[in-house]
N, C-alpha and C positions, 0 to 999 in steps of 0.2 A: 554385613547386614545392611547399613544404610545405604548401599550401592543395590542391592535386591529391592529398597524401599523406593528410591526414587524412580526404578523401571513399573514398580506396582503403581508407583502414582501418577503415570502417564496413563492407567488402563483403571484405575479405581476411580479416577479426580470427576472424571465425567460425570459418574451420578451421584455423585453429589458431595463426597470428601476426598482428601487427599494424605496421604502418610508422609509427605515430603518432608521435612525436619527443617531442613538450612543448613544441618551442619556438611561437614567434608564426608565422602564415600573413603571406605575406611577397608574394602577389599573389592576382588575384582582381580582383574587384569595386576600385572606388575608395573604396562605403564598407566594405568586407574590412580592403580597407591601410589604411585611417584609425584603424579600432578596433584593429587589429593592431597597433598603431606609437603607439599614444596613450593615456595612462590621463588625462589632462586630462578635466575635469568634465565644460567645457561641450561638448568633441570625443564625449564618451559620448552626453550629452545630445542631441544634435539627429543622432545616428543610432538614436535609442531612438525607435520609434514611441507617443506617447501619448494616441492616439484610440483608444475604445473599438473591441476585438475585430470588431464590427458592421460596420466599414468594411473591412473585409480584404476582400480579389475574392474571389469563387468559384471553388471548385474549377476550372473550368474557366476563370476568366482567370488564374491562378496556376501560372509555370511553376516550375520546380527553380530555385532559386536561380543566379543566373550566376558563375561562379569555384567555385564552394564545392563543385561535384555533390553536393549535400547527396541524399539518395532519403527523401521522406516516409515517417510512418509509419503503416497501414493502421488510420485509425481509422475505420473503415467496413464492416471486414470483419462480417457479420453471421453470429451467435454458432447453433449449428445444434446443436439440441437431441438426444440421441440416448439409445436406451435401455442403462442401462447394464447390464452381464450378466454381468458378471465375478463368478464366487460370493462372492470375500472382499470383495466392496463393503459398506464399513459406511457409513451415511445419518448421518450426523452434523454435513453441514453444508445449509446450505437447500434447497432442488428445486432446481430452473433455472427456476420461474414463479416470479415476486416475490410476496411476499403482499399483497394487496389492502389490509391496513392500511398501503405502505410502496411505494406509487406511486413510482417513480422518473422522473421529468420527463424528456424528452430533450433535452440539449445541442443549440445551435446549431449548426449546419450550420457557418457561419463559423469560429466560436470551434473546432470539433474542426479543421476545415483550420489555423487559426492553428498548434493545439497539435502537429496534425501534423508540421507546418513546422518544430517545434522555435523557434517565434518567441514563446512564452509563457517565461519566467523571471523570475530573481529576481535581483533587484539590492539590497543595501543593507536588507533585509528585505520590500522592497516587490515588486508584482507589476507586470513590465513588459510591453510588446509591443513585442518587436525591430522593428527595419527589414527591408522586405522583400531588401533590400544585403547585410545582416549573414550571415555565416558561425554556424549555431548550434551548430559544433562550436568555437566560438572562445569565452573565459569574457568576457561584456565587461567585468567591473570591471582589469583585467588584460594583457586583450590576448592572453593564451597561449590554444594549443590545449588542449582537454578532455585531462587526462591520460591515460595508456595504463592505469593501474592507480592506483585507489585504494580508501579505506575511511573513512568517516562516525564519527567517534569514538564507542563504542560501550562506554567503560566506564560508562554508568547504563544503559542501554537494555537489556546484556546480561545485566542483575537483574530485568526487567522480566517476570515471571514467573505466572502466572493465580493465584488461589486455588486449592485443592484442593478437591473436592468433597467434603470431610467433614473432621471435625477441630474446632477452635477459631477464632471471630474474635480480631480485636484488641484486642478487650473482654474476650476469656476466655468468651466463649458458643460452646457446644458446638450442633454445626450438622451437616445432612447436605441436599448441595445436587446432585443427579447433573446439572444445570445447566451449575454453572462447569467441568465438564469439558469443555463443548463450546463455551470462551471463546476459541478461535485467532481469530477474526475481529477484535472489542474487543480481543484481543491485539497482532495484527498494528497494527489502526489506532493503538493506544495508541502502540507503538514510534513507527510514523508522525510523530505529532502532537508527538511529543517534541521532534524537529529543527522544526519548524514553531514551536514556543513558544521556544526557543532562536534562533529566526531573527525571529519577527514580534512577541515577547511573549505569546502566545496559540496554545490554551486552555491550563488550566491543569493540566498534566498532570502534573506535579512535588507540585501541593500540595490536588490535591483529596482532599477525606476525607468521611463521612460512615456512617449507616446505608442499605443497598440492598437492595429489596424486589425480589423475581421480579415481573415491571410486569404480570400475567395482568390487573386491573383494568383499566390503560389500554389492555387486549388487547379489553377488552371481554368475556371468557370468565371462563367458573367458573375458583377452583380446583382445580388436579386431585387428582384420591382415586386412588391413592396418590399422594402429592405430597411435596414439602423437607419436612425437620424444622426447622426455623426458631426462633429464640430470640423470645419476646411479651414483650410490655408490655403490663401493664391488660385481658390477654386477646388483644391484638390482637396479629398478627404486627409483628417489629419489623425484620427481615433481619438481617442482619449487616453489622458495621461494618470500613471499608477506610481507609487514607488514605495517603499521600503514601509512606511505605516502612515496611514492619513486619519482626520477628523468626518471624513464627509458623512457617516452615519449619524452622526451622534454621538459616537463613542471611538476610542482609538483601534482602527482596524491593522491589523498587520498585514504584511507580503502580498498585499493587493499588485503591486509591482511583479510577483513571479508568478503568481497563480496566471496573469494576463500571459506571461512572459511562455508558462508551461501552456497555456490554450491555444495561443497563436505563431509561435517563432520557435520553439525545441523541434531538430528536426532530425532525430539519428539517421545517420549515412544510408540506409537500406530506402529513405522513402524521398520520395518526388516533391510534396504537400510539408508544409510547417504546419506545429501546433498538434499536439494528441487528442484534441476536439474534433471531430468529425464535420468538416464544411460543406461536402458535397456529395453527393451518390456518383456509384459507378459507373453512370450515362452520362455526367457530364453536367446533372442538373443539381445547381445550389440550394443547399439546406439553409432556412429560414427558420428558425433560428436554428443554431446547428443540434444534430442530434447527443453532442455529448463525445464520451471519450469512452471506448471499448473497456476490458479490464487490458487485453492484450496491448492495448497503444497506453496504457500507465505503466503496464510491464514495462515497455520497453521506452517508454520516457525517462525513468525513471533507471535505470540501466545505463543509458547514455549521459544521462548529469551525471552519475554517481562514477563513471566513468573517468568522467572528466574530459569528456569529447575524444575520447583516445578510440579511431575509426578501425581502428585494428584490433580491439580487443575490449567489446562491450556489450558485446550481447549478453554474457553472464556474470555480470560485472556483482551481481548477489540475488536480484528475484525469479523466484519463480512461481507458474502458478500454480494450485492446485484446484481443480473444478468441480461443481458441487457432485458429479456423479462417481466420485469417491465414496465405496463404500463405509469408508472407517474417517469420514470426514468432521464427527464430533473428536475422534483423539486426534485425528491429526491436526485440525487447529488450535486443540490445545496447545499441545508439543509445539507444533511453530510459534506459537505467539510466545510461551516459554523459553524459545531459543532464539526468536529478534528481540524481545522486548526483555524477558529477563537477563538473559546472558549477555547480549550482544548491544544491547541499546537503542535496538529501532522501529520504528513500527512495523504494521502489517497493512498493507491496503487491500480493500473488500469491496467488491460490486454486491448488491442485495437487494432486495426487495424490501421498499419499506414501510409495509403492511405490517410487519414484526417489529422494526423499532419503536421503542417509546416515545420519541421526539414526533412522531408527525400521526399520534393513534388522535382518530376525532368517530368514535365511534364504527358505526357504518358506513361515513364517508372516508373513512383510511383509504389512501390510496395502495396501489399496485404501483409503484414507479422501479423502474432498475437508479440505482443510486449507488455511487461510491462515498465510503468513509472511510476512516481510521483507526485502527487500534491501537492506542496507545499501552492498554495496561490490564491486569488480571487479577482477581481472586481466586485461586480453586479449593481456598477454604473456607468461604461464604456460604451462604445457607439459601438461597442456591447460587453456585461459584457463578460469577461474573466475569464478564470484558467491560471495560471501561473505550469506549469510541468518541472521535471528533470528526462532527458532521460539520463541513463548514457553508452547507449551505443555513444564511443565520433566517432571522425576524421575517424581515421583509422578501425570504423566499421561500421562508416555511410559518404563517403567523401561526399555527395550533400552538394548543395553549402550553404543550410541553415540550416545547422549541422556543429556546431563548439565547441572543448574541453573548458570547464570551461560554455558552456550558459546555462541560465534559459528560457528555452520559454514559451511565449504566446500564448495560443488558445482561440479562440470565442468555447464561452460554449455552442454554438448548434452544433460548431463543437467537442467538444469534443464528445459532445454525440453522432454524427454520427460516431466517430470511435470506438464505445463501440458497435455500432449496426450493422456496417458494414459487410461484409464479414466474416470477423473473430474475431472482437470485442467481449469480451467476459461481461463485465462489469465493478466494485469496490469491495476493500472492507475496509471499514473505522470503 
């Protein structure tokens, strides 16, 4: 019975309650009850699938799990471009065509069915492939079902905060970058990578520090006139310097060091251009300030740190996305966020429009921006169930009155979904 409850609470939770319990699934499958009923090593072990992704059936020899009514999640759904025409649309984050410096490869056909499946996780810090037996709403180090409500410990992440686009580095160099105001993307992934280095050792998102250069060079383009005011050395531009957490707001900001680190210098093997920010159009002419970071260039930012630079094997190293013209895209963000953040430990990152979040509502003048955040965490038995998100654009990039540096906010999970569907909403990818 509590294995038939937690498949109903993937398909009830949405409007508005959930029958989810916490305790173990207590039938099902025979390997359901085995992992249910056993946290023994070697009883995990030989229901953990450890043949490469590659060997999973196709789509089409793969039915729903037996016991579990587990409902895949629509990674298939293809992303349907549309013009947007809303007058307060402000373009601040990339087009919907990728830029040709920043090819994104296409995941396996298998591996997306795996992840669909909810049969990719995390064990131990390592990446596993469940059994096709296994319940993925079930945690397997544990036995217990995915909780009904949780939240990803979130006092360093919630200081995780962009630089501001003008001001002082950490060196005391006076700078003017209208750039890093459009770092939600490298903000969003930053947060990401944090539980990822906490879970795998890697990357280094706690301790990187450094000087960062606008990458227009690896862009291949001039730079722009009028362009940054940037601090030089010897003549030559030097950037400004970030690392691991500084004072320069006022307050202690963290990973200001990788968010620069994710904007300008990440550069999986498929692309020409550093940085998942978008520097340049496809002619050749530099963006002033740059237009932002796609969801598909965080996909795969974020794929290649968690990687661990491994050029041979990182395109599906765990995200994928799903796009808002998913018709069943209110369950299936539930369920994923259920299966990175409860199960597995990690967030979700989200391109949206943020006309729908709380953080930046000023009445009539709300804007229409595409923006990336984070989900760290869920209620779906709140009244009405919530996502808990970390928007790391802070104060001095968003002053409305309910935008403040260091919050976690909360949204109703129907409104999240309307700002994935909005205007410019773009979708996940978990």
């Amino acid at each position: 019975m509590a294995a038939a409850l937690v498949a109903a609470a993937v398909l009830v939770a949405v409007g508005g309650c959930s029958l989810m319990t916490g305790g173990a699934a207590s039938s099902g499958s025979a390997g359901e009850s085995a992992i249910a009923t056993s946290t023994d090593p070697a009883a995990l072990a030989s229901l953990i699938a450890t043949s490469s992704p590659t060997a999973t059936p196709p789509a089409t020899a793969m039915p729903t799990q037996a016991g579990s009514g587990f409902q895949p999640i629509d990674m298939f759904a293809v992303a349907v471009p549309g013009s947007v025409t809303h007058p307060d649309f402000h373009a601040t984050e990339a087009p919907f065509h990728p830029s040709d410096a920043r090819p994104i490869p296409s995941q396996p056909n298998d591996w997306l069915m795996t992840k669909a499946y909810g049969r990719v996780a995390l064990i131990g810090g390592q990446i596993v492939y469940l059994a096709a037996t296994m319940n993925p709403l079930v945690i397997p180090a544990t036995g217990k079902a995915v909780p009904a409500a949780t939240t990803l410990d979130v006092s360093w992440t919630r200081w995780i905060v962009e630089p501001p686009g003008r001001g002082s580095d950490e060196k005391g160099h006076v700078y003017t970058d209208k750039s890093f105001w459009n770092f939600c993307g490298p903000g969003s992934a930053t947060v990401t990578l944090y539980y990822w280095q906490r879970l795998t050792g890697h990357p280094n998102v706690t301790g990187t520090a450094g000087y960062f250069l606008d990458p227009y060079a690896a862009e291949g383009v001039a730079w722009p006139s009028p362009g940054p005011s940037l601090p030089t050395s010897g003549g030559k531009l030097l950037g400004t310097y970030w690392s691991g957490s500084d004072t320069v707001s006022g307050f202690t900001a963290h990973a200001r060091g990788f968010v620069m680190y994710m904007a300008t210098k990440s550069q999986p093997p498929t692309w020409t251009a550093t940085g998942i920010s978008v520097w340049a159009d496809d002619t050749g002419q530099a963006y002033y300030p740059t237009r932002g970071a796609s969801l598909d260039d965080i996909q795969a930012g974020l794929n290649w740190e968690i990687s661990g630079h491994d050029a041979s094997d990182w395109i599906d190293s765990w995200y994928g996305t799903v796009n808002n013209s998913d018709p069943d895209l209110a369950r299936d963000l539930q369920t994923a966020v259920m299966l990175d953040v409860g199960r597995d430990g990690v967030p979700v990152a989200a391109a949206v429009d943020t006309f729908d979040l709380p953080n930046w509502q000023k009445g009539s003048a709300t804007p229409h921006t595409r923006h990336a955040i984070t989900i760290v965490g869920y209620d779906n038995v709140a009244n009405p169930p919530t996502y808990s998100y970390i928007d790391t654009c802070g104060h001095s990039c968003n002053p409305r009155g309910g935008n403040t540096n260091g919050q976690v906010h909360v949204i109703a999970q129907a409104k999240m979904v309307a700002a994935m569907t909005d205007d410019v909403g773009i979708g996940f990818s978990w």
